[in-house]
Biopython code that builds the backbone (N, CA, C, O; Angstrom):
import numpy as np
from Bio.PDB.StructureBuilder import StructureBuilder

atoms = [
    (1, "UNK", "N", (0.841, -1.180, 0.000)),
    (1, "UNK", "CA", (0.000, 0.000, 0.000)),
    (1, "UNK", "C", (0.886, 1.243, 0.000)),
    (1, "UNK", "O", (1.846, 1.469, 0.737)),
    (2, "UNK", "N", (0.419, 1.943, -0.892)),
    (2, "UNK", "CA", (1.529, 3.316, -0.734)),
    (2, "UNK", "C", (1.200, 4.115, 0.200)),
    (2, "UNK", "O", (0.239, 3.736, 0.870)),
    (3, "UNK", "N", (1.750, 5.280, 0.532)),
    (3, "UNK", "CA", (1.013, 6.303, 1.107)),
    (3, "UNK", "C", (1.767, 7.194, 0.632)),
    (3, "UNK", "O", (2.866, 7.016, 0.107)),
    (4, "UNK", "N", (1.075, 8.424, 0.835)),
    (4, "UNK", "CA", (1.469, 9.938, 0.163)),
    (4, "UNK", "C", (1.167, 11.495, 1.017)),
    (4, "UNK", "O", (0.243, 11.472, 1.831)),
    (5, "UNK", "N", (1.773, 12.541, 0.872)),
    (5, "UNK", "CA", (1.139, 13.168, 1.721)),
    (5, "UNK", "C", (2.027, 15.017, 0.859)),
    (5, "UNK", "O", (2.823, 15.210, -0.060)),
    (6, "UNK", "N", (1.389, 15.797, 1.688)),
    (6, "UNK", "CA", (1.817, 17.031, 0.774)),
    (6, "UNK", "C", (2.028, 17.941, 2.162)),
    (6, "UNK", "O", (1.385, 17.705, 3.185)),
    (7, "UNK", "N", (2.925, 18.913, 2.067)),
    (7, "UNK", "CA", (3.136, 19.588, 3.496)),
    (7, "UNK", "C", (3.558, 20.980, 2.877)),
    (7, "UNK", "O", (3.876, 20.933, 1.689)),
    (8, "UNK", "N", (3.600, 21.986, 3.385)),
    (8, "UNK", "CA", (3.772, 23.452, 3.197)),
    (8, "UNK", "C", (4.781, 23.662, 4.630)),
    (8, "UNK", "O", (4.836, 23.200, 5.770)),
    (9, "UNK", "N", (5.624, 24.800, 3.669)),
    (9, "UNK", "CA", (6.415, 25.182, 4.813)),
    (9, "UNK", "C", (5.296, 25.989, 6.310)),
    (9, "UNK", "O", (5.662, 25.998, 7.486)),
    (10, "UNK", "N", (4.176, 26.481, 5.877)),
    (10, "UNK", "CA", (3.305, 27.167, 6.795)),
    (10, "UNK", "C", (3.026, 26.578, 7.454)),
    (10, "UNK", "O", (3.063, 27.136, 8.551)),
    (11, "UNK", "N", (2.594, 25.278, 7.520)),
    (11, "UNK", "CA", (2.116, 24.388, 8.432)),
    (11, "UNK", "C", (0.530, 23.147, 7.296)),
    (11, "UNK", "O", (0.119, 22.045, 7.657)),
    (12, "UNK", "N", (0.188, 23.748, 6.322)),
    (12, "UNK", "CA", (-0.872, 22.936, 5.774)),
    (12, "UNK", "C", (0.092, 21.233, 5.545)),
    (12, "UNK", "O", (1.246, 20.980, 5.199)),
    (13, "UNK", "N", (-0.762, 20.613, 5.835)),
    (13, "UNK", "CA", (-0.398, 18.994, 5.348)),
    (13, "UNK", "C", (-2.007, 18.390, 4.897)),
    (13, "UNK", "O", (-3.103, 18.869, 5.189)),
    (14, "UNK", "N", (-1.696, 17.231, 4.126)),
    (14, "UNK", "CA", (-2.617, 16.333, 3.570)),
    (14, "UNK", "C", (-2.498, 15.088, 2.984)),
    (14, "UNK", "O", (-1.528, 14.955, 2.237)),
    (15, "UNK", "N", (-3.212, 14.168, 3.126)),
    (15, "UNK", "CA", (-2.752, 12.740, 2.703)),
    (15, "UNK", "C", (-3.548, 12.366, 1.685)),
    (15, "UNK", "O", (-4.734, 12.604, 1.456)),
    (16, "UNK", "N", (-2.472, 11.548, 0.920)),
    (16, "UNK", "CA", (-3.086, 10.962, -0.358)),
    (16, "UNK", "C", (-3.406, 11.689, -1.299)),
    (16, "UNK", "O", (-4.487, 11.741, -1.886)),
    (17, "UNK", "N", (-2.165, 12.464, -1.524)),
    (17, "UNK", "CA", (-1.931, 13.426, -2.572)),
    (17, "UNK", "C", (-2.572, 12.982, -4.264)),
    (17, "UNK", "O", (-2.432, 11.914, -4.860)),
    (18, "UNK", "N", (-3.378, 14.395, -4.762)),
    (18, "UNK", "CA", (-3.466, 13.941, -5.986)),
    (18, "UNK", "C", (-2.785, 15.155, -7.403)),
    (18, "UNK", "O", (-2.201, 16.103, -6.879)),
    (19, "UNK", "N", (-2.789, 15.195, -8.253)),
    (19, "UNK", "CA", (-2.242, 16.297, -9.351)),
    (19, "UNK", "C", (-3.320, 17.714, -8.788)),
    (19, "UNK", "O", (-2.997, 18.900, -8.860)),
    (20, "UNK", "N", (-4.486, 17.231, -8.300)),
    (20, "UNK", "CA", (-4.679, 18.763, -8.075)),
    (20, "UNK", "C", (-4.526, 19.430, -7.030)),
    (20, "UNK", "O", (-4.913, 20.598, -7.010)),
    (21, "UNK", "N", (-3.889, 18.808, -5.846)),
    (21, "UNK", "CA", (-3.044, 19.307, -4.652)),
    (21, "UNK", "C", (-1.855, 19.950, -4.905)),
    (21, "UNK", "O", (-1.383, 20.890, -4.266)),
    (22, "UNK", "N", (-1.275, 19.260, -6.115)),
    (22, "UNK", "CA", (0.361, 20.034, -6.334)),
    (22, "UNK", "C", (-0.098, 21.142, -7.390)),
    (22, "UNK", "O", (0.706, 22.063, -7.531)),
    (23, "UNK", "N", (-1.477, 21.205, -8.291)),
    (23, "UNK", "CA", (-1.454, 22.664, -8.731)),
    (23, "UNK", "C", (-1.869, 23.991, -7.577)),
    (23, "UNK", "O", (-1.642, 25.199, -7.524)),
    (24, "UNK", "N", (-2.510, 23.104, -6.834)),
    (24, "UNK", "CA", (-3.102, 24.618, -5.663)),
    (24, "UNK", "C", (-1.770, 24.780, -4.884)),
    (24, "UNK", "O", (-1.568, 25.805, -4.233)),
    (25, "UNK", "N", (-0.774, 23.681, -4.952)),
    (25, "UNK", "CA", (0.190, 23.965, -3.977)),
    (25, "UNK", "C", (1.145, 24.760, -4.815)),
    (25, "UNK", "O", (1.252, 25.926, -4.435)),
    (26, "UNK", "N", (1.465, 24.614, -5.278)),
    (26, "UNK", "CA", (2.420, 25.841, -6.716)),
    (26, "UNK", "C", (1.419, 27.205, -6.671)),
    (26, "UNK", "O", (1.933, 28.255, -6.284)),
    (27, "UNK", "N", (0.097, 27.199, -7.036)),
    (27, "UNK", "CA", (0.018, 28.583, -7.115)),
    (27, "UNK", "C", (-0.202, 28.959, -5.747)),
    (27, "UNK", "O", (-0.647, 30.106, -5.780)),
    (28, "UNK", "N", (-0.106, 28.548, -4.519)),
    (28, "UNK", "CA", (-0.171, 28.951, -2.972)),
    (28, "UNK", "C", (1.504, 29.522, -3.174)),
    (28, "UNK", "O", (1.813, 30.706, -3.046)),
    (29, "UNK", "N", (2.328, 28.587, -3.459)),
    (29, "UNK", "CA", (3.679, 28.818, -3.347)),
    (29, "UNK", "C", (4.357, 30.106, -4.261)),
    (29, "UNK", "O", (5.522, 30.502, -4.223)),
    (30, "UNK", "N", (3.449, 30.517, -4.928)),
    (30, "UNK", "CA", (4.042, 31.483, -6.189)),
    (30, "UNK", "C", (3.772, 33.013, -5.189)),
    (30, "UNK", "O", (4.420, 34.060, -5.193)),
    (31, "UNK", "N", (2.527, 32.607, -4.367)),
    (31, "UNK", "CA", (2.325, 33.594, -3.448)),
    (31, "UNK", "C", (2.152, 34.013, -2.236)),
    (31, "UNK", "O", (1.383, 34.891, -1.845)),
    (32, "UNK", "N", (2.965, 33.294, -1.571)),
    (32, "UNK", "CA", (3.529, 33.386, -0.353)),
    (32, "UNK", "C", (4.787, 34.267, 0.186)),
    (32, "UNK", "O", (5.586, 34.700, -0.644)),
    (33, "UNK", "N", (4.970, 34.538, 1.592)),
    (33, "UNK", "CA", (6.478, 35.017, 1.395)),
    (33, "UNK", "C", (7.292, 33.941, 1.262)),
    (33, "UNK", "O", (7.093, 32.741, 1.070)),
    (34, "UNK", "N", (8.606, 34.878, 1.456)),
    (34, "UNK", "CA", (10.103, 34.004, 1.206)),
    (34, "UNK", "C", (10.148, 32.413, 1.990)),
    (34, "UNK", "O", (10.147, 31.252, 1.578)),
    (35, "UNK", "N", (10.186, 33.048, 3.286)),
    (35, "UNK", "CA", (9.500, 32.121, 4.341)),
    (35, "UNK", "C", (9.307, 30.525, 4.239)),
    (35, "UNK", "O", (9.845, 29.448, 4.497)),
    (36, "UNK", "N", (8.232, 31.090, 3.715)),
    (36, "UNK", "CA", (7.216, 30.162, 3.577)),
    (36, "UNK", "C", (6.952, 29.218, 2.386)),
    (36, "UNK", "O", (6.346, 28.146, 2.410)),
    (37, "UNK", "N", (7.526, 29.834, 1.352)),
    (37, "UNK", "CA", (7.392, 29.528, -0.163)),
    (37, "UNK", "C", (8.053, 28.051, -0.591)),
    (37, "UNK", "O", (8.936, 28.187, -1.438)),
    (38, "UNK", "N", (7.867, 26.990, -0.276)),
    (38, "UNK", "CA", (8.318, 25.727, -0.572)),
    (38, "UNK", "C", (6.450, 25.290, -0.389)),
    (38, "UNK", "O", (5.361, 25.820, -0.167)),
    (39, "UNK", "N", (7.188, 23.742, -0.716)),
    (39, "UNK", "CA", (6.282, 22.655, -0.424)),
    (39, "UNK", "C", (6.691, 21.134, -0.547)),
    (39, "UNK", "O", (6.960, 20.871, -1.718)),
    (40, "UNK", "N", (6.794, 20.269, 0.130)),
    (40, "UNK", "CA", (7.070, 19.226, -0.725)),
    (40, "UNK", "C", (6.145, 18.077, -0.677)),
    (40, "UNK", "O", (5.229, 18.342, 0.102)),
    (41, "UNK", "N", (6.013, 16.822, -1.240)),
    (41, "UNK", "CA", (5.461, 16.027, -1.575)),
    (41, "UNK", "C", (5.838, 14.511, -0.989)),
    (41, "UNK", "O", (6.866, 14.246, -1.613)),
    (42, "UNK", "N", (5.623, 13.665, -0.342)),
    (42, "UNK", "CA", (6.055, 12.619, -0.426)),
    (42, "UNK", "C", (5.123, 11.206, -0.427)),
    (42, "UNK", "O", (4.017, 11.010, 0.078)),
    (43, "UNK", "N", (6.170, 10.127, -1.340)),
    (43, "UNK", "CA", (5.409, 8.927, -1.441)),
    (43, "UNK", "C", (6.245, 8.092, -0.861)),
    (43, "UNK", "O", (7.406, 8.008, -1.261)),
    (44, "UNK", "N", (5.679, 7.193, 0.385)),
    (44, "UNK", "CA", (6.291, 6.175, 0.325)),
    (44, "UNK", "C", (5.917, 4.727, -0.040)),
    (44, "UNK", "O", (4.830, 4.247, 0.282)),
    (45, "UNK", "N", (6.698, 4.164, -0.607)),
    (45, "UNK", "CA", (6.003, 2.630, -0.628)),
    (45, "UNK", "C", (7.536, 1.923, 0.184)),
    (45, "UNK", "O", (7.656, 2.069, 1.400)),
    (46, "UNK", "N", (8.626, 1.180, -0.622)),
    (46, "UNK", "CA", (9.532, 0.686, 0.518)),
    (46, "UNK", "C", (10.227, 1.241, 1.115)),
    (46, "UNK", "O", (10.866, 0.767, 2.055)),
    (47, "UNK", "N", (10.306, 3.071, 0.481)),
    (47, "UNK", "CA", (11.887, 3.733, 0.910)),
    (47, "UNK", "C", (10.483, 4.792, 0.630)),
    (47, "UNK", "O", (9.532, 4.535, -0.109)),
    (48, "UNK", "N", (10.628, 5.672, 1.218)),
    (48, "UNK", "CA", (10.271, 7.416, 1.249)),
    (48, "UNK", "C", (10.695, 8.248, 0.000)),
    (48, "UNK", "O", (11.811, 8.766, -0.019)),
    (49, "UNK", "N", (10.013, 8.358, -0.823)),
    (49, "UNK", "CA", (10.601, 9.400, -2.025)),
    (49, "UNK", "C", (10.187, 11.181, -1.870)),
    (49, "UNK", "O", (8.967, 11.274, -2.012)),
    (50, "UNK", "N", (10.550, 11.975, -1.732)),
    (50, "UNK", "CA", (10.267, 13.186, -1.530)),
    (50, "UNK", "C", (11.195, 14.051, -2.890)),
    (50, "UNK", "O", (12.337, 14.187, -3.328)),
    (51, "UNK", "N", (9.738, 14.489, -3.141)),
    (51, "UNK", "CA", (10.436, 15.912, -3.545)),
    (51, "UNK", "C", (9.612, 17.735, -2.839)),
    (51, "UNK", "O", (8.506, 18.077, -2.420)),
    (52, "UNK", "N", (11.125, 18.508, -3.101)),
    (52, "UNK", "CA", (10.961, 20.022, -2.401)),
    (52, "UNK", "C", (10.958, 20.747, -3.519)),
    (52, "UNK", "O", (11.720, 20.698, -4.484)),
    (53, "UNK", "N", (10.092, 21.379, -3.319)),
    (53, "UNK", "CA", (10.461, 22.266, -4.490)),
    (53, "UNK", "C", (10.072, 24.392, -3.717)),
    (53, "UNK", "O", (9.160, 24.551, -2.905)),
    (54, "UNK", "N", (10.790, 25.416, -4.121)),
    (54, "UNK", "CA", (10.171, 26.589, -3.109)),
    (54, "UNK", "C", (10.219, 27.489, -4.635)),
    (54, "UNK", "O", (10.765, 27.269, -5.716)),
    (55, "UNK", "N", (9.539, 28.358, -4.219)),
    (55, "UNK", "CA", (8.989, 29.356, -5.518)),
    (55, "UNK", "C", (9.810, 29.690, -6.362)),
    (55, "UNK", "O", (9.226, 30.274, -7.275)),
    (56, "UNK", "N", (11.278, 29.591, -6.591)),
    (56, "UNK", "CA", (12.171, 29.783, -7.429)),
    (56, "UNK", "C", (12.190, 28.979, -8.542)),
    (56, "UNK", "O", (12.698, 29.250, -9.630)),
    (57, "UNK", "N", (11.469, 27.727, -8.138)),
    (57, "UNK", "CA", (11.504, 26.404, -9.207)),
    (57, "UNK", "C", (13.337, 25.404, -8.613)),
    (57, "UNK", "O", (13.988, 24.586, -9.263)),
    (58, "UNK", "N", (13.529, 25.804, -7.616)),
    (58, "UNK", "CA", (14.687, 24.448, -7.474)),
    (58, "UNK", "C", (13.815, 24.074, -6.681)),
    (58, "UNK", "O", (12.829, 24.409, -6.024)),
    (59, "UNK", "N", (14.877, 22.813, -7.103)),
    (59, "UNK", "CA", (13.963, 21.387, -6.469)),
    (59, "UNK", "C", (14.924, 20.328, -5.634)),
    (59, "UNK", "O", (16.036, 19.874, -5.902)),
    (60, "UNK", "N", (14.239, 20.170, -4.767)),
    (60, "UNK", "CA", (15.127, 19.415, -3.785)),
    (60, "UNK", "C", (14.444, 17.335, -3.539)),
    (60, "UNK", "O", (13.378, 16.987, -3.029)),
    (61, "UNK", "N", (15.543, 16.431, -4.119)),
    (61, "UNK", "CA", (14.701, 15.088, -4.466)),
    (61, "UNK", "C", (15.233, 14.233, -3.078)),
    (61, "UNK", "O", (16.222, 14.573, -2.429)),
    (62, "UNK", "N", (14.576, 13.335, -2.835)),
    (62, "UNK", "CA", (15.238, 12.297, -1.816)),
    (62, "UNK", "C", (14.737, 10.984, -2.661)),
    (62, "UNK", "O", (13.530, 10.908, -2.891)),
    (63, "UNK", "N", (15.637, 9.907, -3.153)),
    (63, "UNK", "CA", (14.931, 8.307, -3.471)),
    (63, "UNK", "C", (15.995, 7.526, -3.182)),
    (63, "UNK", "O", (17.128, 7.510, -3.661)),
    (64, "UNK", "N", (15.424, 6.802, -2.235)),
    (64, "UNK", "CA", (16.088, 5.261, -1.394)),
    (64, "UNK", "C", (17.301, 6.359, -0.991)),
    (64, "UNK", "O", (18.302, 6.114, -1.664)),
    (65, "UNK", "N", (17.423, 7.092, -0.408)),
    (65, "UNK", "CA", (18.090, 7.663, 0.652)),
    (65, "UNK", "C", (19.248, 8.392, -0.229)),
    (65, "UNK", "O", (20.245, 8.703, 0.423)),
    (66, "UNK", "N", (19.264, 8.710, -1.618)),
    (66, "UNK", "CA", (20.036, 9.540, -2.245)),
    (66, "UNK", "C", (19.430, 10.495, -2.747)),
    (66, "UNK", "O", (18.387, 10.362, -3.388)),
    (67, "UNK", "N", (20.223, 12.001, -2.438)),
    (67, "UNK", "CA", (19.648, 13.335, -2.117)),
    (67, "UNK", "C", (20.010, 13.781, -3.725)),
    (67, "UNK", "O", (21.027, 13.222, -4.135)),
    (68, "UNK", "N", (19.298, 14.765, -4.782)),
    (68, "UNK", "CA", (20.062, 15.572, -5.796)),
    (68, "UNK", "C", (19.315, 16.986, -5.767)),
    (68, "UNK", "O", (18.391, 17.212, -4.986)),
    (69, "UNK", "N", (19.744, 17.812, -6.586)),
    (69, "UNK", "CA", (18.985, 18.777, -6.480)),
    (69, "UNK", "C", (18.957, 19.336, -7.926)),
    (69, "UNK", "O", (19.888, 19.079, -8.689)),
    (70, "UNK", "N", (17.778, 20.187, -8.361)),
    (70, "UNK", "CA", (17.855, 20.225, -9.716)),
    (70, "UNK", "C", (16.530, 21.690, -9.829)),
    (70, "UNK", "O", (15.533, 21.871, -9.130)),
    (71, "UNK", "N", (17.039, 22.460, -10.918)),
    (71, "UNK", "CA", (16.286, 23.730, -10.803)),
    (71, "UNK", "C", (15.869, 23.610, -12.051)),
    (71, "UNK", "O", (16.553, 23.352, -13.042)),
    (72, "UNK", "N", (14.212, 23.892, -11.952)),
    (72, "UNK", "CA", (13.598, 23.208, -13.070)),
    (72, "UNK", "C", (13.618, 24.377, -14.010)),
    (72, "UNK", "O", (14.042, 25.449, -13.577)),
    (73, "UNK", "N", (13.087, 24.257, -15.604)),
    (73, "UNK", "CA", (13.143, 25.260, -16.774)),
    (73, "UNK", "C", (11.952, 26.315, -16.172)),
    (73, "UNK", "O", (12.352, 27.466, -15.999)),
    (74, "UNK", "N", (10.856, 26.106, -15.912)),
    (74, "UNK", "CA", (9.206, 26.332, -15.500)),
    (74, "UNK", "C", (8.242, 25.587, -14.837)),
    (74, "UNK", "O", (8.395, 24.421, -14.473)),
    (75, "UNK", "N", (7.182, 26.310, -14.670)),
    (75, "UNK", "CA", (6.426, 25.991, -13.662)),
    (75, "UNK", "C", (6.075, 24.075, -14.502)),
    (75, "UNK", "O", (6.084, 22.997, -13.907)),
    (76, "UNK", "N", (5.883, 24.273, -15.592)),
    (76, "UNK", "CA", (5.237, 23.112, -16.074)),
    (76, "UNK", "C", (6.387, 21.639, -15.793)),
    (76, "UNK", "O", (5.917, 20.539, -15.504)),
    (77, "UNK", "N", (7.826, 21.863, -15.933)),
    (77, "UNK", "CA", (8.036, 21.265, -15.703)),
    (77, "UNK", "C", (8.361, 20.335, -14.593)),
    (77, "UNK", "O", (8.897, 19.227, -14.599)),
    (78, "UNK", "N", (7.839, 21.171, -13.523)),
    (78, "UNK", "CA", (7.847, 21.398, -11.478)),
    (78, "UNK", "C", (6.827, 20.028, -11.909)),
    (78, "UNK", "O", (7.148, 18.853, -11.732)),
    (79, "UNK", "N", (4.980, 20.713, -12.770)),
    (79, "UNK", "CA", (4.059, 19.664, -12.353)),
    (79, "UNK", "C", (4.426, 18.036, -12.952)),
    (79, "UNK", "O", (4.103, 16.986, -12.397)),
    (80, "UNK", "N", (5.172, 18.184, -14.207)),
    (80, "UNK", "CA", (5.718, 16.535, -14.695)),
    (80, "UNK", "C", (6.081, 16.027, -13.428)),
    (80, "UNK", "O", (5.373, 15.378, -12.659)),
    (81, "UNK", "N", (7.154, 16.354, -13.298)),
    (81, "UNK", "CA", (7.559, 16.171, -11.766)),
    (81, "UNK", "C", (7.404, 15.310, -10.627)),
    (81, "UNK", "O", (7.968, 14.416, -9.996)),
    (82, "UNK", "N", (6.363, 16.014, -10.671)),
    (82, "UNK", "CA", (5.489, 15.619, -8.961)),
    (82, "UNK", "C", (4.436, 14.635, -9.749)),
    (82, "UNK", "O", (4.006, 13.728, -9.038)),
    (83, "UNK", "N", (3.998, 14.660, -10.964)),
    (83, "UNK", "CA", (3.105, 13.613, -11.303)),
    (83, "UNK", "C", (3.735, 12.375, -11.982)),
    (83, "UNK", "O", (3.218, 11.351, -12.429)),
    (84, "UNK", "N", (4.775, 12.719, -11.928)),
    (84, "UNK", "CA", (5.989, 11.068, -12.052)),
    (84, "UNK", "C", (6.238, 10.665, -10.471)),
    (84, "UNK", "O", (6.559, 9.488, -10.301)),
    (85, "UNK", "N", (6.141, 11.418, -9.399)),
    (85, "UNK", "CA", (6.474, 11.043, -8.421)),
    (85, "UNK", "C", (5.210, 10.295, -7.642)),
    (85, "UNK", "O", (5.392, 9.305, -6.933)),
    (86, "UNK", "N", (3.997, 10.854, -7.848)),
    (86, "UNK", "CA", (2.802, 10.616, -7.136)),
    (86, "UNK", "C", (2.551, 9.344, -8.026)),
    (86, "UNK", "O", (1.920, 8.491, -7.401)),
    (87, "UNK", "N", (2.903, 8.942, -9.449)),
    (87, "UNK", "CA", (2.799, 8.032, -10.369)),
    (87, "UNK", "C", (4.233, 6.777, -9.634)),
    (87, "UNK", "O", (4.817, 5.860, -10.212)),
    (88, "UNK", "N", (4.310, 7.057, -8.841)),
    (88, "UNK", "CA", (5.766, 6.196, -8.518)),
    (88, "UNK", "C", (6.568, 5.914, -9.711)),
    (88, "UNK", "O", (7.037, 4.783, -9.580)),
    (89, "UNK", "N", (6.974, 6.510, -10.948)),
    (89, "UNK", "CA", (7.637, 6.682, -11.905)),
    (89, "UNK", "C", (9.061, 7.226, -11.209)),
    (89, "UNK", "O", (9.686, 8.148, -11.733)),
    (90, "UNK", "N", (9.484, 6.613, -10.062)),
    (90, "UNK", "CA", (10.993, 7.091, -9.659)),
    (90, "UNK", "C", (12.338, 7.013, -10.539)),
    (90, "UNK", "O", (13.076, 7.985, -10.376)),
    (91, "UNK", "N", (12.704, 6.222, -11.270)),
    (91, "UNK", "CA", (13.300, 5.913, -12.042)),
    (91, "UNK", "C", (13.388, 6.455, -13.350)),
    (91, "UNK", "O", (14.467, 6.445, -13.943)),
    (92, "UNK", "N", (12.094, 7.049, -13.989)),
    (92, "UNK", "CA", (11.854, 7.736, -14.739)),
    (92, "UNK", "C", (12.398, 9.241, -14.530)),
    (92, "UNK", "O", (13.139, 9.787, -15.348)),
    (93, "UNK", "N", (11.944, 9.850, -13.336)),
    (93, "UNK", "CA", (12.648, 10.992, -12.326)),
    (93, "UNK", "C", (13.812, 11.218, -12.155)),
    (93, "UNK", "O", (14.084, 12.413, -12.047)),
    (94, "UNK", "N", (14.791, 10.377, -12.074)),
    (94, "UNK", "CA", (15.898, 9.733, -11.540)),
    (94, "UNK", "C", (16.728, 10.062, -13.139)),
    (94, "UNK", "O", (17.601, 10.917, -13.287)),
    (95, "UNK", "N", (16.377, 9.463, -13.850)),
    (95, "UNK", "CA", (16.863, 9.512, -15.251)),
    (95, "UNK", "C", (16.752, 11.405, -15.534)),
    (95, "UNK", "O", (17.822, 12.013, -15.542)),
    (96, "UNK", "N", (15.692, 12.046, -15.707)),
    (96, "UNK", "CA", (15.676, 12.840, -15.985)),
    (96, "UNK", "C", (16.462, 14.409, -15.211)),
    (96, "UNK", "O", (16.641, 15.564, -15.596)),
    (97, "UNK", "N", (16.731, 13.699, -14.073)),
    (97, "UNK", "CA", (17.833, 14.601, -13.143)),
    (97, "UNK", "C", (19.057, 14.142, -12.770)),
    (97, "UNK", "O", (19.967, 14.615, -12.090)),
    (98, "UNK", "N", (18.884, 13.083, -13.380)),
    (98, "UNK", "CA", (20.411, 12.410, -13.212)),
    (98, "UNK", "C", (21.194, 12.000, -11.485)),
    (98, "UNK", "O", (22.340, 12.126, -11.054)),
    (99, "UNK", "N", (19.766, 11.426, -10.811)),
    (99, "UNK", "CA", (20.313, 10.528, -9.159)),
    (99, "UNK", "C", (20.543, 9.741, -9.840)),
    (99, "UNK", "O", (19.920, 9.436, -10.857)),
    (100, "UNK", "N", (22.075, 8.966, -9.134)),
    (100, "UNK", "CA", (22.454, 7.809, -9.102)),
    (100, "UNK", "C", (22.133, 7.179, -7.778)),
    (100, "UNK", "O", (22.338, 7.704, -6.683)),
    (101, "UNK", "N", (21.588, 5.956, -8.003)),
    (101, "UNK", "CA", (21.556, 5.314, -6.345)),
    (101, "UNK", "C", (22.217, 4.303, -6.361)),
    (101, "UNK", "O", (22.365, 3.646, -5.330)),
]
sb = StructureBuilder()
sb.init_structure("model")
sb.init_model(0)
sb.init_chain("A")
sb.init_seg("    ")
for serial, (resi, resn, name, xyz) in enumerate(atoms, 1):
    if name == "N":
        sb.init_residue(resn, " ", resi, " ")
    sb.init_atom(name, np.array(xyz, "f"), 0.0, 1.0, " ", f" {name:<3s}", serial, name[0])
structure = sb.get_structure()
């Protein structure tokens, strides 16, 4: 069974994240302060996968316990993203930012 969940640097959290949690969470994040302006996402099934991402568009990844970081082109490519991640497409992710694990 997977589980999933979405958290804001402010304090909002929620479980069982879907694609339209990470669009309200991007445009929450586009307008927030400095602060506050992240969010990240996580799925776990055997290992915890997380990604961070804060209003600048870098992005901060965790899979099976190896960290990378990667600053995306645009907003659109933030949502691929998170919907390869919520898709457990890790590997796919992984390829496209170049973690080695």
């Amino acid at each position: 069974m997977t589980e999933s969940y979405i958290q804001y640097l402010a304090g909002y959290q929620k479980d069982n994240v879907d694609l339209n949690d990470i669009k309200k969470a991007i445009a929450d994040v586009q307008e927030v302060d400095e602060e506050h302006g992240a969010f990240w996402v996580s799925v776990i099934t055997d290992d915890e996968n997380v990604i961070e991402v804060n209003k600048e568009k870098k992005l901060s990844f965790i899979f099976q316990g190896a960290e990378s970081r990667y600053h995306a082109k645009d907003w659109n490519e933030v949502v691929e993203l998170f919907t390869l991640l919520i898709n457990e497409e890790f590997e796919v992710i992984k390829k496209k930012i170049t973690i080695t694990v």
